[in-house]
C-alpha positions in Angstrom: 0.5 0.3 -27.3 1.3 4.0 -26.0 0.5 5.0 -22.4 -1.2 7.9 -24.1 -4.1 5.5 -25.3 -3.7 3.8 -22.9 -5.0 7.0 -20.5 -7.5 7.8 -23.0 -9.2 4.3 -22.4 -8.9 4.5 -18.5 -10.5 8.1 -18.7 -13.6 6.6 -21.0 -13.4 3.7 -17.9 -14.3 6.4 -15.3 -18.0 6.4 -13.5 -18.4 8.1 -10.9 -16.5 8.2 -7.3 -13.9 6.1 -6.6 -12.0 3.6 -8.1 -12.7 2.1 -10.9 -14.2 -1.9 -11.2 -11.1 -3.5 -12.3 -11.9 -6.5 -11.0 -15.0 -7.6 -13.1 -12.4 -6.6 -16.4 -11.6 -9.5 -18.2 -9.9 -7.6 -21.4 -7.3 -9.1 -23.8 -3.4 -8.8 -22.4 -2.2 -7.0 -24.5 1.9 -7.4 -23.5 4.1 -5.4 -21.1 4.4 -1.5 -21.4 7.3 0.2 -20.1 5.8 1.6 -17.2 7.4 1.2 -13.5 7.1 2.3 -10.1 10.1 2.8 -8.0 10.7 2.0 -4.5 10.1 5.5 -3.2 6.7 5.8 -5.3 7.6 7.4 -8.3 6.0 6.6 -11.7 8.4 6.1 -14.8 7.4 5.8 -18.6 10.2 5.0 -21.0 12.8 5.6 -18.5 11.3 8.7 -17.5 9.7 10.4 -14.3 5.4 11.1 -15.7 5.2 14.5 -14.3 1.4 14.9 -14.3 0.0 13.4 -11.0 -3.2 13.4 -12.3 -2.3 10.8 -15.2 -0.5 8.6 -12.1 -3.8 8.9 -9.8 -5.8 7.6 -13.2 -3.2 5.0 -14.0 -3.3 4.4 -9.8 -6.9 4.0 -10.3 -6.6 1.2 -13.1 -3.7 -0.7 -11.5 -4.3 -5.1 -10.3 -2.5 -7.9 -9.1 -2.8 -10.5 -11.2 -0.8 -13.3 -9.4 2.7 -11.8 -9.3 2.1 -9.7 -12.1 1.0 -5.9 -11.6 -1.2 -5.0 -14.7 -3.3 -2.1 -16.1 -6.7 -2.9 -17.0 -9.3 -1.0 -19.0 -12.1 -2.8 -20.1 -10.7 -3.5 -23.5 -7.0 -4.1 -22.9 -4.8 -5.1 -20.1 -0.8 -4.8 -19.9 1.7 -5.5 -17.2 3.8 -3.1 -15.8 6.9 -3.2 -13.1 6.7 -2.4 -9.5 10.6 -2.1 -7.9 8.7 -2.9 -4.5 4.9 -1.8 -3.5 2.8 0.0 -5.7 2.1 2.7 -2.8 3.9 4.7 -0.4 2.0 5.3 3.1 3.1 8.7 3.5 1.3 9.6 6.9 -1.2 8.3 9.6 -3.8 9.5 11.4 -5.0 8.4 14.5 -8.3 8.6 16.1 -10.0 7.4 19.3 -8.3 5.2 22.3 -7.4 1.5 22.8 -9.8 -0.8 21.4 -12.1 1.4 19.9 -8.7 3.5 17.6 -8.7 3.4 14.3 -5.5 4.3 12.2 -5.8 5.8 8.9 -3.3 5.9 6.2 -2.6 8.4 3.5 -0.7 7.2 0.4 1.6 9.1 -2.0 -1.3 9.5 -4.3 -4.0 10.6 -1.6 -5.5 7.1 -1.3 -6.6 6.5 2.5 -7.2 3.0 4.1 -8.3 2.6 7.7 -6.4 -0.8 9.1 -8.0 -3.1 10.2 -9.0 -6.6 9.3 -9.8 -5.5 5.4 -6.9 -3.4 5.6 -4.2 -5.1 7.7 -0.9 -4.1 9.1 2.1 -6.3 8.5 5.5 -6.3 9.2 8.3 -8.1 7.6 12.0 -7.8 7.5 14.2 -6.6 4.8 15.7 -9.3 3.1 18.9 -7.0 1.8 19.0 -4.7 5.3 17.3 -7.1 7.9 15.6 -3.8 9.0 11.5 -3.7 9.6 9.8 -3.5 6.0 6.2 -2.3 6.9 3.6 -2.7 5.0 -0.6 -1.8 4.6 -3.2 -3.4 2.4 -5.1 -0.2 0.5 -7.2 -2.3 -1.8 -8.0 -5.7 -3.2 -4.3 -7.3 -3.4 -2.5 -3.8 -3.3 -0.2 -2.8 -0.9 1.5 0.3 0.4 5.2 0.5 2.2 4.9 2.3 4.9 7.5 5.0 4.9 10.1 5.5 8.2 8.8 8.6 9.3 4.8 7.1 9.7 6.2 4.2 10.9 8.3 5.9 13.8 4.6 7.3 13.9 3.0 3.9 14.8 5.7 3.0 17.3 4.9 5.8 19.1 1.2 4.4 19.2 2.3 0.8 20.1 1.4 -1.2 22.9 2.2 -4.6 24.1 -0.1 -7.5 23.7 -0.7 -11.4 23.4 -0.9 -12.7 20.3 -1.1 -16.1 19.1 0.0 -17.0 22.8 3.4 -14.5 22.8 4.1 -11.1 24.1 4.1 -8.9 21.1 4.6 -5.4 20.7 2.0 -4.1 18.0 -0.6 -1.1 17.6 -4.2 -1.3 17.8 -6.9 -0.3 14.6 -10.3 -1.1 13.8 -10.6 -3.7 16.6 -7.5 -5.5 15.3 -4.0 -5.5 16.9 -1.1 -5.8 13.9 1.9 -7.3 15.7 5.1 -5.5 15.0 7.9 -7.1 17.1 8.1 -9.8 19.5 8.4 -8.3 22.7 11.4 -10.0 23.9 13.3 -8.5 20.7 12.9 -5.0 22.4 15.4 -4.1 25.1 13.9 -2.7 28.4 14.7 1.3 27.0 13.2 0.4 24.1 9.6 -1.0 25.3 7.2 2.0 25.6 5.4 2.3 28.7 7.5 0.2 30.8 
C-alpha cells in the first residue's frame, strides 16, 4: 500500500466539516505503512519529511487509537503507523474569561483547537528519561497533544492554587475543571505565584 492511495481514499472519505467518522470504520488492516510522527510534530514517509501540510491535516484527520496502536482508517482499509511520542503538538493557548467561569483553548501544530475541560482534560506527567514536567491535552477521542514549553510556561503563568483530592495543588482552571499540575509543597515559596 502507497500513502498516495492511501490519500486518495481519505479524500473520497471527506463530508463535510470537520473530522472525519473514524470511529464507526471497521475496514480490513491492512499492515503497517512507513509513516511516523516525531516528537516535535513532524510527519515522515519513507524516512522523509511530507512537505505538503495539507496531505498531514488529511492524514491528521484519518488518524485513531486503536489500543496502543496509532492507525489510519478509511473506510476500506486501515494501517498502523508510528508515533515517537503524541500525535500533536499544542503550539499555543488562549485564554478567555476569569476563575471559574475561564476556559483555555489550545491550538495544535496542525490548527486543531480543543477547549480543556472535562472532555478535553489537562494532564501532567513526568519525563521518564529527564524527570521534567511532560504536559499533555486530549484533542479528540483517545488523541493527545504535548504541550510544548513555551504554552506551558503560558499556563503557569495562569495557575492558581487549589484542593484537590484533599491536597494543596498548584493547577489552572478551564471549563469548570481545575487540571492539577504540581503539588504545592513541591514549589518553593519564589516559585508559588501569588503568594
Amino acid at each position: 500500500m502507497l500513502a498516495g492511495s492511501l490519500a486518495q481514499s481519505a479524500g473520497a472519505a471527506r463530508t463535510g466539516k470537520g473530522p472525519p467518522p473514524v470511529h464507526l470504520w471497521n475496514p480490513p488492516d491492512c499492515g503497517d505503512l512507513d509513516i511516523r510522527i516525531a516528537r516535535d510534530g513532524t510527519w515522515f514517509y519513507l524516512g522523509t519529511p511530507i512537505g505538503r501540510p495539507e496531505l498531514v491535516r488529511l492524514f491528521a484527520s484519518i488518524l485513531r487509537r486503536d489500543g496502543e496502536r496509532y492507525v489510519l482508517v478509511t473506510p476500506a482499509e486501515k494501517v498502523g503507523i508510528r508515533v515517537d511520542d503524541l500525535p500533536f503538538v499544542a503550539v499555543d493557548v488562549e485564554a478567555a474569561g476569569e476563575g471559574a467561569a475561564r476556559v483555555l483553548t489550545f491550538t495544535t501544530n496542525l490548527g486543531d483547537t480543543a477547549a480543556a475541560g472535562p472532555d478535553h482534560p489537562v494532564v501532567v506527567a513526568s519525563d521518564p528519561q529527564t524527570g521534567e514536567p511532560a504536559p499533555a491535552v486530549r484533542v479528540r477521542a483517545d488523541l493527545w497533544a504535548r504541550i510544548d514549553r513555551k504554552t506551558f510556561y503560558r499556563l503557569v503563568e495562569l495557575g492558581e492554587h487549589a484542593l484537590h483530592a484533599g491536597e494543596s495543588w498548584f493547577g489552572v482552571r478551564s471549563g469548570g475543571a481545575f487540571f492539577p499540575i504540581l503539588p504545592s509543597s513541591d514549589l518553593t515559596p519564589d516559585e508559588r505565584p501569588g503568594e
